[in-house]
C-alpha positions in Angstrom: 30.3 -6.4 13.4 28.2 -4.2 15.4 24.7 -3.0 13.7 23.8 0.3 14.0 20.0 1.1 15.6 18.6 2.2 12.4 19.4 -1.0 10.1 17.9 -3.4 13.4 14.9 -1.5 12.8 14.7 -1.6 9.4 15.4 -5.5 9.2 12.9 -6.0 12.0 10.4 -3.6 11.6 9.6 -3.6 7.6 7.4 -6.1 5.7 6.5 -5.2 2.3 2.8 -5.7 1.3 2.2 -9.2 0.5 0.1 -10.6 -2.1 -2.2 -12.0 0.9 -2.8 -8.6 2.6 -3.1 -6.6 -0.9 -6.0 -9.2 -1.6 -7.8 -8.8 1.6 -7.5 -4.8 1.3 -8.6 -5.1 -2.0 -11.5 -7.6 -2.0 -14.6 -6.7 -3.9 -13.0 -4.4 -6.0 -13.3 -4.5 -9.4 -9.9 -6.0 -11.8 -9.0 -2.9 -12.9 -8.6 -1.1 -9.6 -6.5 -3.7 -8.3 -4.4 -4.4 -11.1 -3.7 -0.1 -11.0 -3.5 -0.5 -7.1 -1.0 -3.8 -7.6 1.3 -1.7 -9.6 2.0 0.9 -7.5 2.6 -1.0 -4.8 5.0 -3.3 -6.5 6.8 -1.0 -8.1 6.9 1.0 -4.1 8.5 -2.2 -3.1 10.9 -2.6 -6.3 12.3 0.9 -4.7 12.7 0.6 -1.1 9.5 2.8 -0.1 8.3 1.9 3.2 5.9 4.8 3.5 3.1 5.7 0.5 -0.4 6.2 -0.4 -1.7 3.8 -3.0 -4.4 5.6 -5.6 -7.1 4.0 -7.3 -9.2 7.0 -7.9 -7.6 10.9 -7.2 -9.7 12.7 -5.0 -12.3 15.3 -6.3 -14.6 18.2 -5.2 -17.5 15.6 -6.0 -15.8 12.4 -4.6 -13.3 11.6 -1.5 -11.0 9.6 -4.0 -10.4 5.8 -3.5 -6.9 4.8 -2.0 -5.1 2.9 0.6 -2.3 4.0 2.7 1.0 2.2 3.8 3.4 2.3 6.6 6.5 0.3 6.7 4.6 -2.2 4.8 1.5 -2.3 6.4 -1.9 -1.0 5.4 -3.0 1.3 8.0 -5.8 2.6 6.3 -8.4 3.5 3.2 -11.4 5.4 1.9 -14.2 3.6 -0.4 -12.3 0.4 -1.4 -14.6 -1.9 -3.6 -16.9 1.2 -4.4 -17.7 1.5 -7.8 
């Protein structure tokens, strides 16, 4: 059965967040940001989301917000993780 371009590259391209990578992005930060971090990204995952921000802290006037951001499962970037 012939695939079509778009499912090859969704097979071979997307890797949800692992555990692993979640705890390296996330070292140094306190339980309770990653346990609010861990649910959103889990529950992205649960629903096929490939492409999200992850927010610990909103962003402010005062304060840049804390957050990670994810691309077809891979962190790609983030602003003050393990602040406090």
């Amino acid at each position: 059965m012939p695939y079509r371009i778009s499912d090859i590259m969704y097979n071979e391209t997307y890797h949800p967040v692992t555990k692993e990578s979640f705890d390296e992005i996330m070292f140094g930060s306190s339980a309770e940001d990653k346990d609010v971090a861990w649910k959103q990204v889990t529950a992205a995952i649960a629903a096929g989301i490939r492409s999200y921000t992850v927010t610990i802290i909103p962003e402010s006037k005062e304060y840049d917000g804390r957050w990670f951001k994810v691309e077809n499962g891979q962190i790609i970037g983030s602003q003050d993780l393990g602040g406090k």
